[in-house]
C-alpha positions as CSV (number, residue, x, y, z in Angstrom):
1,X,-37.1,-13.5,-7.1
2,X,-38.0,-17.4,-7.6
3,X,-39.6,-18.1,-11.3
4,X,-42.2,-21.0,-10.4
5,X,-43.4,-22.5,-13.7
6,X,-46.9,-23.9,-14.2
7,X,-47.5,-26.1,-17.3
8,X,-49.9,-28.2,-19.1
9,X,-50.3,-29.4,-22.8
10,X,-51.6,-26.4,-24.3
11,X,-50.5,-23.6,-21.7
12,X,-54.0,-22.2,-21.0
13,X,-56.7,-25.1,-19.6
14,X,-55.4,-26.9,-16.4
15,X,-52.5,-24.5,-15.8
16,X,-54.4,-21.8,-15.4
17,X,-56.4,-23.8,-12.8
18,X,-53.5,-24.8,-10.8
19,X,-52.1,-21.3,-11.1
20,X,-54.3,-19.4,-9.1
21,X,-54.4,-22.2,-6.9
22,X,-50.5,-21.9,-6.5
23,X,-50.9,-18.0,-6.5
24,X,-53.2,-18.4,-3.6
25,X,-51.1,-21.2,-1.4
26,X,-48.1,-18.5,-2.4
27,X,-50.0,-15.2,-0.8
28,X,-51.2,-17.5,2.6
29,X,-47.6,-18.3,3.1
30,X,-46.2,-14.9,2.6
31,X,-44.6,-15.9,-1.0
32,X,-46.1,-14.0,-3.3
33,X,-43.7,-11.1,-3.2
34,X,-40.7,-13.7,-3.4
35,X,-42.0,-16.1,-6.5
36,X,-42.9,-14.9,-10.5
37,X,-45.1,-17.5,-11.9
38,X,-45.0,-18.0,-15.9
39,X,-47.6,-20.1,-17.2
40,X,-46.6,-22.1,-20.5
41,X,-47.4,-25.6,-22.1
42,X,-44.7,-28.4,-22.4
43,X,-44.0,-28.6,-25.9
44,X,-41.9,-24.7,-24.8
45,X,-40.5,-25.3,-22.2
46,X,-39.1,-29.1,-22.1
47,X,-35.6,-27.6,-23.1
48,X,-35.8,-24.9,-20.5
49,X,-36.6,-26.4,-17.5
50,X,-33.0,-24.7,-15.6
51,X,-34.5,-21.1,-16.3
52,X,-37.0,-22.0,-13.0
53,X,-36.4,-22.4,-9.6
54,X,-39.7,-25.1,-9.4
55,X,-41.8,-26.7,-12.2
56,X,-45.5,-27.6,-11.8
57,X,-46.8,-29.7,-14.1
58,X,-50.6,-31.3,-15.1
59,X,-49.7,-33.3,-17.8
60,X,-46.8,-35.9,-18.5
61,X,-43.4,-35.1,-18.9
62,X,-40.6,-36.5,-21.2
63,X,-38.2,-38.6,-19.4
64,X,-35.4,-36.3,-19.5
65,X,-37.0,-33.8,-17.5
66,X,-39.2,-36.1,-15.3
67,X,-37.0,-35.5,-11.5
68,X,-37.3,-31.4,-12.1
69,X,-40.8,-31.2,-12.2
70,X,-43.3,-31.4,-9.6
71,X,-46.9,-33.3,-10.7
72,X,-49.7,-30.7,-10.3
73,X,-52.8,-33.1,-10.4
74,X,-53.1,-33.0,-6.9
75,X,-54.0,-29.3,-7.3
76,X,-57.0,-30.8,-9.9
77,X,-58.1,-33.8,-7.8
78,X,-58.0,-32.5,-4.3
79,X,-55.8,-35.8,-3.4
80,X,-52.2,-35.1,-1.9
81,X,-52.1,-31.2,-1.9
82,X,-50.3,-31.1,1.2
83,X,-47.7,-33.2,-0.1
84,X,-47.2,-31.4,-3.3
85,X,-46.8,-28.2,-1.2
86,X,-44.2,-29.8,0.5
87,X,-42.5,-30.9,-2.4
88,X,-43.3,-27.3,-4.0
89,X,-41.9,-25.2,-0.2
90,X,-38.9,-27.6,-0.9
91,X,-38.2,-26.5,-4.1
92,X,-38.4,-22.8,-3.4
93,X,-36.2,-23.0,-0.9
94,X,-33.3,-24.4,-2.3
């Protein structure tokens, strides 16, 4: 089982937004069985990042963690969602 993580600054707002978009895109693609998604905010999770497979993120990212995680605005501005996907699909496949 893949752990996706979803987060935003205070774990309830924007990632719960993107998360039922991502639990959506997951169940048309014959995911959903394969990937647990845990919805946080940053400020938890920055020294955790290894525990997931993929990281989705609507908010900025310190430096440190910045090539593990996957920008998640797409999801909130309609603009390059197929290429997050693709980044996302990548990310769970590895």
């Amino acid at each position: 089982m893949k752990k996706l993580l979803v987060m935003c600054g205070s774990g309830i707002a924007t990632s719960t937004v993107v998360t039922n978009k991502l639990k959506e895109w997951l169940k048309a693609n014959g995911m959903d069985k394969e990937v647990t998604i845990i919805q946080s905010k940053v400020a938890s999770e920055v020294n955790r990042i290894d525990d997931y497979d993929a990281v989705v993120s609507t908010t900025a990212v310190p430096d440190k963690i910045k090539d593990k995680v996957i920008p998640g605005l797409p999801l909130l501005t309609g603009m390059g969602v197929d290429a997050m996907y693709e980044d996302l699909k990548a990310q769970l496949s590895k």
